[in-house]
C-alpha positions as CSV (number, residue, x, y, z in Angstrom):
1,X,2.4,21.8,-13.3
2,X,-0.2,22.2,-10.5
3,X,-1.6,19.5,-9.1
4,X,-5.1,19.7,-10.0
5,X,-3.6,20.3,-13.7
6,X,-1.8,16.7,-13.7
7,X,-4.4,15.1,-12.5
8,X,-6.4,16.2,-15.1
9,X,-3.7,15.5,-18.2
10,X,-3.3,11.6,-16.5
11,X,-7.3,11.5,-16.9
12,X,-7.2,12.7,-20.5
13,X,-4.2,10.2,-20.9
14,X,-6.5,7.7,-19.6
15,X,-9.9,8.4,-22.1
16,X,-7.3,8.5,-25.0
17,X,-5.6,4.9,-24.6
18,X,-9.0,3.5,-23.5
19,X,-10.4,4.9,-27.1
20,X,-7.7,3.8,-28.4
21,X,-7.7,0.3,-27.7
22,X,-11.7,0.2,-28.1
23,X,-10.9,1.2,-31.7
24,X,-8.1,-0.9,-32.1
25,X,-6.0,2.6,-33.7
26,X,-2.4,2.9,-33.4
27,X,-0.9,4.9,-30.9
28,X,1.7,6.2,-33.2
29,X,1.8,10.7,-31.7
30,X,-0.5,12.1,-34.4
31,X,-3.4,9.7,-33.5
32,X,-2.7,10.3,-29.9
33,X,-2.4,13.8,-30.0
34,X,-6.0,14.2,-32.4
35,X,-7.8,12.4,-29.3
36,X,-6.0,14.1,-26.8
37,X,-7.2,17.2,-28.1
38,X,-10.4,15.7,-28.8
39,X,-10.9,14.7,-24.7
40,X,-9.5,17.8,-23.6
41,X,-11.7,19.9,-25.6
42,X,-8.9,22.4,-26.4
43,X,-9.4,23.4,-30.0
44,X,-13.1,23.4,-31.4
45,X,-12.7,22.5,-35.0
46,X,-11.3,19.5,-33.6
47,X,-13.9,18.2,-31.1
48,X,-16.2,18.7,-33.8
49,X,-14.4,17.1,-36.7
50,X,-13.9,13.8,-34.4
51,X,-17.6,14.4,-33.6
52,X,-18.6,13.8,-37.0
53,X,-16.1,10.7,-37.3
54,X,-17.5,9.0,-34.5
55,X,-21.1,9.8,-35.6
56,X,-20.7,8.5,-39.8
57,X,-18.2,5.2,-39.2
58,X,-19.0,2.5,-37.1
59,X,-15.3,1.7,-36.8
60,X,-12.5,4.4,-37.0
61,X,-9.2,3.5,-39.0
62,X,-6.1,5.0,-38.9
63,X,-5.7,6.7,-41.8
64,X,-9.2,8.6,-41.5
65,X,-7.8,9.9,-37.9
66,X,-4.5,11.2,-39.8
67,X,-6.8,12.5,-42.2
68,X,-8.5,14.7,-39.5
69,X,-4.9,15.3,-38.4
70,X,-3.6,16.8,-41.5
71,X,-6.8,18.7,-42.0
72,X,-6.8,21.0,-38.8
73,X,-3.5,20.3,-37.1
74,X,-1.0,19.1,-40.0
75,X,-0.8,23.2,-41.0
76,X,-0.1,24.6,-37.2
77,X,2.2,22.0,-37.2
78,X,3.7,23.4,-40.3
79,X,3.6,26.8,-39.2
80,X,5.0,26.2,-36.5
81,X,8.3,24.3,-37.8
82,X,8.6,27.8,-40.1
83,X,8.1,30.2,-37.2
84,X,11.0,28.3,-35.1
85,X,12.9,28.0,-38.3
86,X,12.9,31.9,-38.7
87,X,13.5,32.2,-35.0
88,X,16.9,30.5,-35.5
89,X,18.3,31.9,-38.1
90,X,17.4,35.5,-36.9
91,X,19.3,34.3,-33.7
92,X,22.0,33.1,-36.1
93,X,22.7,36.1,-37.8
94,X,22.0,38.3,-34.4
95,X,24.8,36.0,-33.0
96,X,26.9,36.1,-36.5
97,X,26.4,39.9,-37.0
98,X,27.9,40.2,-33.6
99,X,30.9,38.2,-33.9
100,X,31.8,39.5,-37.0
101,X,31.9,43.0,-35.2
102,X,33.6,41.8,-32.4
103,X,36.7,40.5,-34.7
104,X,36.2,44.1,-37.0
105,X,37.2,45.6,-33.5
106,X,39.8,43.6,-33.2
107,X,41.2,43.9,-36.4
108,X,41.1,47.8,-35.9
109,X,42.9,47.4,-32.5
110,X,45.1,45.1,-33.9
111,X,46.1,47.3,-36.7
112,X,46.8,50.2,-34.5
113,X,49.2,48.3,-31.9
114,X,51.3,47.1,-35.2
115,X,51.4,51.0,-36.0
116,X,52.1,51.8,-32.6
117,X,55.2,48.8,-32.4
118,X,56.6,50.2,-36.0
119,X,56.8,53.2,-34.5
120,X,58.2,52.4,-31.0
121,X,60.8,50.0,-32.8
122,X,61.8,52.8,-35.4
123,X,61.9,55.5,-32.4
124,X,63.7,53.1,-29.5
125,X,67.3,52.7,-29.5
126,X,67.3,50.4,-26.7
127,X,67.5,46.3,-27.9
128,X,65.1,46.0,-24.8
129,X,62.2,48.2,-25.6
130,X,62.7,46.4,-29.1
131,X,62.4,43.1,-28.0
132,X,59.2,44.2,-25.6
133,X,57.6,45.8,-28.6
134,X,57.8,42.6,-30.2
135,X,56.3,40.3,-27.6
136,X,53.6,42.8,-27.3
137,X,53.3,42.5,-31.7
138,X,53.5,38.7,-31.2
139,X,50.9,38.7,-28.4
140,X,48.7,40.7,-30.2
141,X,48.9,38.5,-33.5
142,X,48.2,35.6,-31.3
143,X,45.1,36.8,-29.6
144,X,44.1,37.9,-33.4
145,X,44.6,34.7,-34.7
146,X,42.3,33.1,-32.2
147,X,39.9,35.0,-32.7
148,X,39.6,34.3,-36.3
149,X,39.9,30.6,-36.0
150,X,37.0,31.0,-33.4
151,X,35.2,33.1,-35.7
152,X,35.5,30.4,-38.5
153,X,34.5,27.5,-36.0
154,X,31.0,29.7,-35.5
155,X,30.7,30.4,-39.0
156,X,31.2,26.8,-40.1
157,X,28.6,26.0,-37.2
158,X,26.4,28.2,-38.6
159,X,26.4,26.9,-42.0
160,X,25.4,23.5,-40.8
161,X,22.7,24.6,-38.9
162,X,21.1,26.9,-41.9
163,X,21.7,23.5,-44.3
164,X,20.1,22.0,-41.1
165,X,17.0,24.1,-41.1
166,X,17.3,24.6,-45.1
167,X,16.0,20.6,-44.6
168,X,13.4,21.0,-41.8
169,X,12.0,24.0,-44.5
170,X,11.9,21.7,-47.8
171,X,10.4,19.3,-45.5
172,X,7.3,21.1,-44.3
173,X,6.6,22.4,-47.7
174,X,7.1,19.0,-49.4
175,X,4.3,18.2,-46.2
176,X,2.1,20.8,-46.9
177,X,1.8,20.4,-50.7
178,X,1.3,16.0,-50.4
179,X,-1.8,14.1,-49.8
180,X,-1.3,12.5,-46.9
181,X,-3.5,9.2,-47.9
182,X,-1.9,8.6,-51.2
183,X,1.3,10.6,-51.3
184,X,0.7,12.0,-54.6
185,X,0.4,15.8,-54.8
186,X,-2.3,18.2,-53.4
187,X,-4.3,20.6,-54.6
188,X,-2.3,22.8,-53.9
189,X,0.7,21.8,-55.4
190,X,-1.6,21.0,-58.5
191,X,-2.8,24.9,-58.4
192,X,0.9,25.9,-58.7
193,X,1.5,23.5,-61.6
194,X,-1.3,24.3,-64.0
195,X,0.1,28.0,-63.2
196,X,3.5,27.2,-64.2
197,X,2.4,25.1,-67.0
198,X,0.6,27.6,-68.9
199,X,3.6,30.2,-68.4
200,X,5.7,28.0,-70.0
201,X,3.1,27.2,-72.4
202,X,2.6,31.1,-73.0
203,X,6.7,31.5,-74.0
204,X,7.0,28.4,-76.0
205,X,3.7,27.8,-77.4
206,X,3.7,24.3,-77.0
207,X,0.6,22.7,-76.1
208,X,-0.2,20.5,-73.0
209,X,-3.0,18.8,-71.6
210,X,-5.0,17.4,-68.7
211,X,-6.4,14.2,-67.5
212,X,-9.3,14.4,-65.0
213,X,-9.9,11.1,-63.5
214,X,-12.5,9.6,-61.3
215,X,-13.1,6.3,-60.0
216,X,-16.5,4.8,-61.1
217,X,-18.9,4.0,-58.3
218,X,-16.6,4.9,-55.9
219,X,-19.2,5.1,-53.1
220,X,-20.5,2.0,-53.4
221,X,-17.7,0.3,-53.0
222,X,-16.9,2.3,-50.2
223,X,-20.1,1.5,-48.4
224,X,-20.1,-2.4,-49.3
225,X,-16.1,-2.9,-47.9
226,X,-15.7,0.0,-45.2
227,X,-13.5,3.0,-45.3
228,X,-10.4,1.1,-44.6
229,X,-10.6,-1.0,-48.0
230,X,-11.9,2.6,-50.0
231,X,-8.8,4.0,-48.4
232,X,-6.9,1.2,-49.3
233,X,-8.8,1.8,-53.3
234,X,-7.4,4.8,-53.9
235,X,-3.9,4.0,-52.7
236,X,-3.8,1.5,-55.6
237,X,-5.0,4.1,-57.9
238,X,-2.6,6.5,-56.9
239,X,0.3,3.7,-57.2
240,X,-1.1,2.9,-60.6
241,X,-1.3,6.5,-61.7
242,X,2.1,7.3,-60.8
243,X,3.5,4.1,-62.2
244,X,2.3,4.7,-65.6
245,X,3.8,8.1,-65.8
246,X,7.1,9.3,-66.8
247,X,9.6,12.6,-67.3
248,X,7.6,15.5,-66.1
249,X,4.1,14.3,-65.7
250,X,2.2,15.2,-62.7
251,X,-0.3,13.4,-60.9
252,X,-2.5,14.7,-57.8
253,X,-5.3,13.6,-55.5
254,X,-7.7,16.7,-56.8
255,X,-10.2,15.8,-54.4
256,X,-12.4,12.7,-52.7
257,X,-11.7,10.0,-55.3
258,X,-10.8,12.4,-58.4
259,X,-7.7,12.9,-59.9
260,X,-6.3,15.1,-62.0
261,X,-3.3,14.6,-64.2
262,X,-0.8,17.3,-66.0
263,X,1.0,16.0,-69.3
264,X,3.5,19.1,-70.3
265,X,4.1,19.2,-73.9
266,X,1.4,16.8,-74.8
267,X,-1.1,17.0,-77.7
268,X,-5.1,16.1,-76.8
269,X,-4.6,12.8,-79.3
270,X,-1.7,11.8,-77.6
271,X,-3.3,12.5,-73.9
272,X,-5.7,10.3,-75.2
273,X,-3.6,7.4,-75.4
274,X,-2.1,8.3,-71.9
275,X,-5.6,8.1,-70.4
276,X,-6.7,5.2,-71.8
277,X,-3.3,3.3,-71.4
278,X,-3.9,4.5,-67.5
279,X,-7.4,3.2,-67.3
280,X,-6.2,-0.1,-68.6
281,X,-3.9,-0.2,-66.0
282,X,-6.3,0.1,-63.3
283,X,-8.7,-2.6,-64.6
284,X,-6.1,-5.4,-64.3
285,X,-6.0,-4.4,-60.8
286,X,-7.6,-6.9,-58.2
287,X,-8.6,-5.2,-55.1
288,X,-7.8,-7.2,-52.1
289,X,-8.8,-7.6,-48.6
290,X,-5.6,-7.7,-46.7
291,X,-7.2,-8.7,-43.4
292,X,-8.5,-11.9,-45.4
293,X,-6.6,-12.3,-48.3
294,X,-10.2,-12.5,-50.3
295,X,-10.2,-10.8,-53.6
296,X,-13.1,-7.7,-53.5
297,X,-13.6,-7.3,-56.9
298,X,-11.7,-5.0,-60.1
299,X,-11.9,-1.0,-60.2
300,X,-12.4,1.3,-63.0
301,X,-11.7,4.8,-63.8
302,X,-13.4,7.0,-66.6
303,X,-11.1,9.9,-68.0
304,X,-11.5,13.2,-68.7
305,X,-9.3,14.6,-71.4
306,X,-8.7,18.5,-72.3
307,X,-5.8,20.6,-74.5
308,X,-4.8,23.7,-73.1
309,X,-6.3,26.6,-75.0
310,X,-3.7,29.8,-75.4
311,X,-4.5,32.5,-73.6
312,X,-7.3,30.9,-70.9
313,X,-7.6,30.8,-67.5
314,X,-6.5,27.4,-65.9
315,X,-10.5,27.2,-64.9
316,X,-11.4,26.9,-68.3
317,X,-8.7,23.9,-69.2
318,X,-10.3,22.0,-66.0
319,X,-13.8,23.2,-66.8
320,X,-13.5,21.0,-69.9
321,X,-11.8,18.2,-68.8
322,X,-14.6,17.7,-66.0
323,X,-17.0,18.0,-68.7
324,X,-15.3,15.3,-70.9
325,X,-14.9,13.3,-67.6
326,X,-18.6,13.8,-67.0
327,X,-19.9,12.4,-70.2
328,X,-17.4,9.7,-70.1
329,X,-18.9,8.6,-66.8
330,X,-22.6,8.9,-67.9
331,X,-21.3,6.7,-71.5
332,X,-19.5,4.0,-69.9
């Protein structure tokens, strides 16, 4: 690194820890990375994303920085982790593919010098040429055997490097299809459920439905207690949600503070019950400042319901439980 080129990377050190401390943020290596970026000016979407943090919170949390993390950096992250995943285990099976011919050649030059011993035992009538054809058959086997047992070490090498990046795979998808405030699914993972749903719905004509949830005035709250404690809101709903779900049901973040919930196999009265059961649950709740203990206040939900008509588009299913969560909201 040039000299010119380190001094500048200690003065962008420098702006981020200084932010960092001013907004009391932890310096955990998203949140520094996000303002490094951010200082440096190095990727657009970025400076202006932060931009627009700064300009609408009087005090930055955490979880909105991750937020802008996951939104613009989570998914090069991602692809990167795939793209140096496929890199080793093309270099695995280059490397493989290679020692496996290797050990072929082998084995064909191995086979010929056993023909060639037969036949310079069967030919020789001298107990010495004998005995040297031998050692050169038991040389030969040797060097053979080592190279399998080498070949086997690799192999086995191999294998738990492809379980290893098998795991670094499953992880970056399991990343890319979770909210990363809540944990529950995306919308993207909820896009590929409704989808599977209704094939399986399609094959064994059994009906499922849909909740659509949304917390009621969620804004207000938000505006009244901060960002941190709204953050900290739909954590609880998200716990609740999940909590009160069993077997195969789905729950994901669907957007802002809407939710949207998948109940395979399950009739429109008895997603009823779910969804009411569900907005019980979050009522009970007390909502709680955790920097001073002090109790904010109860949340509630209203619920959407929908069946799954046969032959729609998944649009239409959530079409109609928006509606129904829409006139649920505007009834009370």
């Amino acid at each position: 690194m040039q000299a010119k080129e380190k001094s500048r990377s200690q003065e962008i050190a420098q702006q981020v820890q200084d932010r960092l401390r001013r907004e009391d943020l932890s310096p955990i290596p998203e949140i520094y990375e996000l303002w490094f970026i951010y200082f440096a000016r190095s990727k657009t979407e970025v400076v202006r994303a932060v931009d627009i943090l700064i300009e609408n919170n009087k005090k930055i949390t955490d979880q909105q920085c991750l937020d802008v993390y996951t939104r613009h950096l989570g998914e090069l992250k991602n692809e990167q982790t795939v793209r140096r995943a496929g890199e080793q285990i093309q270099a695995t099976i280059d490397e493989v593919t290679g020692r496996v011919k290797d050990v072929q050649d082998a084995a064909i030059d191995y086979s010929q010098s056993l023909v060639d011993v037969s036949h310079r035992i069967t030919a020789s009538k001298n107990p010495q040429e004998v005995e040297d054809a031998i050692r050169s058959a038991t040389i030969k086997t040797k060097s053979m055997i080592e190279q399998n047992q080498k070949l086997e070490q690799e192999l086995a090498q191999s294998t738990l490097l492809m379980a290893e990046l098998k795991r670094d795979l499953e992880y970056v998808r399991r990343e890319a299809m979770t909210d990363g405030l809540t944990g529950l699914a995306n919308r993207k993972a909820f896009d590929e459920e409704i989808n599977m749903l209704i094939a399986e719905a399609t094959q064994s004509r059994k009906p499922f439905s849909l909740l659509m949830v949304d917390i009621d005035h969620f804004k207000s709250f938000n505006d009244n207690f901060g960002h941190q404690v709204g953050d900290q809101v739909l954590r609880l709903v998200a716990r609740t949600l999940r909590d009160g779900l069993k077997g195969r049901d789905f729950a994901a973040r669907y957007g802002g503070e809407e939710f949207a919930i998948l109940l395979p196999e399950t009739s429109m009265q008895s997603a009823l019950a779910v969804g009411n059961s569900l907005r019980l649950a979050i009522a009970m709740k007390d909502v709680i400042n955790r920097s001073s203990g002090d109790i904010l206040g109860r949340i509630t939900m209203s619920v959407g319901v929908a069946e799954y008509a046969f032959e729609k588009a998944p649009e239409d299913l959530v079409e109609r439980a928006d509606s129904a969560l829409y006139v649920a909201k505007h009834n009370g």
